[in-house]
N, C-alpha and C positions, 0 to 999 in steps of 0.2 A: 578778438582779432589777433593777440601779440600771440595768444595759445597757436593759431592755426600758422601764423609766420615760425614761428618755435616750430611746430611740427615737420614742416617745412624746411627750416634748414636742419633738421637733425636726418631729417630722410636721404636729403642731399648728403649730408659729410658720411653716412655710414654706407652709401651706395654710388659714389663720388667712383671709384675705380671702374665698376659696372658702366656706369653713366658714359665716361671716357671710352670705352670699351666700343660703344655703343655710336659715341660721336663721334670721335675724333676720326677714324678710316675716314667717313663721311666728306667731312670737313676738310679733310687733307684734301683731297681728291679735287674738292672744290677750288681748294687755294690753286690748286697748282695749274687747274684748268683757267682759273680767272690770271696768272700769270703769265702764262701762254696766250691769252685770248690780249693781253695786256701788251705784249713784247712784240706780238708774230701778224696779231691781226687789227688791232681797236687803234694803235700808234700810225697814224699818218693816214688811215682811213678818212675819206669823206665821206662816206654812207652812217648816216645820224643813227640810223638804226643799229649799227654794228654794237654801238653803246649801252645797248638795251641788254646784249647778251652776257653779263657780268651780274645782273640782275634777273636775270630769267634761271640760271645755273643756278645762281643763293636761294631762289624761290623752288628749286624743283630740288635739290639738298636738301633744303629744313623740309621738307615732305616726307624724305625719304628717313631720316634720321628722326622726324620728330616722332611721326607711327610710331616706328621702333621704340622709342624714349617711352612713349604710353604702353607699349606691350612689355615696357622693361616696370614701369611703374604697378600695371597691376599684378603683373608676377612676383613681386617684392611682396607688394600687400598680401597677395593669397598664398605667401611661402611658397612660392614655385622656384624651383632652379633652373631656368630659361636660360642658355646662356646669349652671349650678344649675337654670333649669329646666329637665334631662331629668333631673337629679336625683330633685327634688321630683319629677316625673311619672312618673318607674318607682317612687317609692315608692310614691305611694299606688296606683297598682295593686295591690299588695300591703298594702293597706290594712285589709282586711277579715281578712284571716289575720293582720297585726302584731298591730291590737290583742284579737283575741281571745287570741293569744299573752302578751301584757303581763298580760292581766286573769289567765290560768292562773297565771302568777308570782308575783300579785300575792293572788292568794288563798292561793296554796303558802304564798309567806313568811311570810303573815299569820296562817296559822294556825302555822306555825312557830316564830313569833313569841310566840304565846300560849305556847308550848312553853318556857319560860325564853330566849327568844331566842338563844339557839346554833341548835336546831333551824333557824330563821327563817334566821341567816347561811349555815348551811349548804346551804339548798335555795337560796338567792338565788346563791352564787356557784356551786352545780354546775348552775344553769340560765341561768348569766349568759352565755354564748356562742348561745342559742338565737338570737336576733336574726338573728345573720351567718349562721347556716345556714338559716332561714328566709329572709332577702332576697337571698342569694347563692348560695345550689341550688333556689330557690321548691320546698322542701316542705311538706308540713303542720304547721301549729302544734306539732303533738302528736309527730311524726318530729322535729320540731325539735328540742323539749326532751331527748327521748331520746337525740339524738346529744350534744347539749350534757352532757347527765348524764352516759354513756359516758367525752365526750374530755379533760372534768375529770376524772378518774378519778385521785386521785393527786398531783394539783396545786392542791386545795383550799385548802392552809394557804399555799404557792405565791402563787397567784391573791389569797389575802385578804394577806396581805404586802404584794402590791406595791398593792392599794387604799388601804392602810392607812399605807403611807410616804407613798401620794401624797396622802392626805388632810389629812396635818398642815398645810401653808400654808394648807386653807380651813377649820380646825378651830380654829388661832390669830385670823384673819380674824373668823369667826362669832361667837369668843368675845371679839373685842374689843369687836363687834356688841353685843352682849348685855348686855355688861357697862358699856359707855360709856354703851348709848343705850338698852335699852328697859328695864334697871333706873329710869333718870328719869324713866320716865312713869308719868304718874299712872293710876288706874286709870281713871279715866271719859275719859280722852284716847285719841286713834286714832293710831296712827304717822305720821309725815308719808309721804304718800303717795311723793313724790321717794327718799326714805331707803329704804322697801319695795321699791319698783323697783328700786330701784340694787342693794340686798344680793341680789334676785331675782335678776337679769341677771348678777351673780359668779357666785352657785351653778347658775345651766342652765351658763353659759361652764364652769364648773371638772365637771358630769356630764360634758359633752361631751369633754372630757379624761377624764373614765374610762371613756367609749366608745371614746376613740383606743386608750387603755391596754387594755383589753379583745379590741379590733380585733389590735393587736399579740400580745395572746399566743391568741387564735385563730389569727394566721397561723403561728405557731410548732408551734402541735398540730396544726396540719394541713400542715405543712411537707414530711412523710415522713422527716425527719430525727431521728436518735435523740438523743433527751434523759434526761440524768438524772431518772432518780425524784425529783419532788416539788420539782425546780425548773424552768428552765428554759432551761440550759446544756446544749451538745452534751457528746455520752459523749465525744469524745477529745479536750475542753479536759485 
C-alpha cells in the first residue's frame, strides 16, 4: 500500500508543472464564472434553484479537466510528449460520455449514501477506476463502470486503505481550517472570499493526487501480473 502512495506522489511532484498546465486555465475560468454567478446573479435571488448553478459549473469543470488529467496521465506513462492542449482536447472529446459517467456515480453513491453510508463508500470505490477505462479504451459510460466493478473485485478494503492513509494531511489541514477559522465567524459574516479560494485550490490539488493514487492502482489491476488477494503486492514478494 505505502509503495503505491510512494509512487504516487513522486508522479505528482515530477509532473506537478504539466498537471498545473492542464488544470489550472480550467479552474480559473471556473472561479471567475462562480464569482460572477456570486456578485451578479445567486445575491438577492429568490429562485432556489439559481444556487444549484455554482455546483453544476464545479461538476462540468472536473469533467473537462479531469479527462484531460487521465490523457495527461497515461501519456507520462507511455512517454508520450502530449502537450496540455492536446490534453484538454482529447478530453473533451470524451466529454459527453465522462460526465454522464460522473452523474451515474454520483447518483449510485448518493443513494448509497442514504444507505448508512458504507453502502455509498462501497459503490464509490468499486466504481472509482471507471474514469480510466472510459478515457483510455473510449467505452461506454455503462461498459465502463462494469469493468471498474469487475477489476475492484477484492481490493475494495485495498483501494479504501490507501484513500484513507492518504487522506490524513488533508483531513488535519481542513480540520485546522474549521477550527481556526470558520468557528470565528460570526453568523451573519461571509468567509473572506481569498481564505475560500485558497482552502478551495488545496482540496481540487490534494483530489488530483487521488486521481494519480487511483491512476496508479488501475495500472496495477490491469498490469496482467498476479497479485495477492485484497492488496496489491506481486504473489512472489
Amino acid at each position: 500500500m505505502f509503495q503505491v502512495i510512494k509512487d504516487a506522489l513522486e508522479f505528482y511532484w515530477f509532473n506537478f508543472a504539466l498537471i498545473c498546465a492542464v488544470f489550472l486555465p480550467i479552474y480559473i475560468l471556473e472561479l471567475c464564472a462562480n464569482v460572477y454567478l456570486k456578485e451578479f446573479v445567486i445575491t438577492g435571488s429568490t429562485n432556489h434553484l439559481v444556487d444549484l448553478l455554482p455546483f453544476i459549473i464545479a461538476f462540468i469543470s472536473s469533467a473537462i479537466y479531469g479527462a484531460g488529467l487521465i490523457v495527461l496521465f497515461n501519456s507520462k506513462l507511455n512517454r508520450q510528449n502530449l502537450t496540455p492542449g492536446q490534453c484538454i482536447y482529447s478530453g473533451l472529446m470524451l466529454f459527453h460520455m465522462f460526465v454522464t459517467m460522473k452523474f451515474i456515480i454520483m447518483v449510485l453513491s448518493f443513494f448509497g449514501f442514504l444507505l448508512f453510508i458504507i453502502p455509498g463508500i462501497f459503490v464509490a470505490i468499486r466504481l472509482s477506476l471507471a474514469q480510466f477505462y472510459l478515457v483510455l479504451t473510449n467505452i461506454p459510460p455503462i461498459k465502463a463502470l462494469e469493468k471498474s466493478f469487475y477489476a475492484t473485485k477484492g481490493y475494495t478494503m485495498a483501494i479504501f486503505n490507501c484513500l484513507m492513509v492518504s487522506a490524513i494531511p488533508m483531513l488535519v489541514v481542513s480540520f485546522f481550517f474549521i477550527n481556526t477559522y470558520l468557528f470565528k465567524i460570526q453568523p451573519d459574516q461571509e468567509p473572506s472570499l481569498i481564505i475560500s479560494i485558497a482552502m478551495d485550490v488545496f482540496l481540487q490539488f490534494y483530489a488530483i493526487f487521488f486521481s494519480i493514487l487511483l491512476f496508479r492502482i488501475f495500472c496495477l489491476l490491469n498490469s496482467g501480473a498476479p497479485l495477492r488477494k485484497g492488496t496489491f503486492e506481486p504473489e512472489d514478494r
